[in-house]
N, C-alpha and C positions, 0 to 999 in steps of 0.2 A: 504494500500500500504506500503510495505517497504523503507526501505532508500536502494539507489542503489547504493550506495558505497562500494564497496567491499577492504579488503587489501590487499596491494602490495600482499603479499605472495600469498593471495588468485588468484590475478589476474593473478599470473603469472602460478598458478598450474592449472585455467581455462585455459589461453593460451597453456600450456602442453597438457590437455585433446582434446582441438579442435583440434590441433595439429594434436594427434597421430589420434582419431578418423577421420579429414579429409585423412590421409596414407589411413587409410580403408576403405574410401570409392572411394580411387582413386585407389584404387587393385582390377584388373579384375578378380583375383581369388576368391575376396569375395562374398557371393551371396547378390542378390536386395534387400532381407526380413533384413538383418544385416543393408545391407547401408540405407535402410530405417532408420533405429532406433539410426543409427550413428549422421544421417542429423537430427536428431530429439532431439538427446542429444545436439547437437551443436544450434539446434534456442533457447531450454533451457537455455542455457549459455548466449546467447543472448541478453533474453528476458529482463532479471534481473528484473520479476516480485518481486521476493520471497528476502530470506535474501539468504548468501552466502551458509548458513547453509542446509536449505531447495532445494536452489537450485541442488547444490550438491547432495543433496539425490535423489533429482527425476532423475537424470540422471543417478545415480548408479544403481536405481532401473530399468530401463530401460535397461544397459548395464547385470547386472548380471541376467536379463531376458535371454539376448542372447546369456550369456557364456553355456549355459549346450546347449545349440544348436550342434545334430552330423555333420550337413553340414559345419559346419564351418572349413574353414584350420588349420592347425599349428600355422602359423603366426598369422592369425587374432586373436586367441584363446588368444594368450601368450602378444597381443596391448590391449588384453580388462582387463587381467590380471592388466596390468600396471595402466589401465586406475584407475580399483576398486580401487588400493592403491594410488593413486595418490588421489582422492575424497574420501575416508575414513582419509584422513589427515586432514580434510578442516571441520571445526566448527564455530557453531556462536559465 
């Protein structure tokens, strides 16, 4: 088990991530398969099985699963954009 203390900065660029992830899954434009993996990045975050570090990864891996997706909107496209840079800042 990890230690499940994350830093400030970390915590506050998870609360970013839920954040913007929960936008997309409250936009009726986005489809069910996205918000699926939205709600799934977000119990990740959650969980805080992992380090800040790992955590982070699996949800990116996750999100940049969905960005090459063609159904997806504009908007959704350009929250998950955000989302990557936002968790490619976050180390252990």
């Amino acid at each position: 088990m990890a230690d499940n203390k994350f830093s400030e900065v970390t915590e506050k660029a998870f609360k970013n991530v839920e954040f913007l992830l929960q936008g997309m899954i409250n936009d009726r434009s986005v489809p069910r398969n996205i918000k699926r993996v939205a709600t799934k990045g977000i119990n990740i975050i959650h969980e805080r099985v992992d380090t800040q570090g790992v955590t982070a990864s699996n949800v990116l891996y996750l999100v940049q699963d969905i960005s090459s997706d063609p159904n997806i909107p504009f908007a959704a496209r350009t929250t998950i954009y955000r989302v990557i840079s936002i968790l490619e800042t976050i180390k252990d």
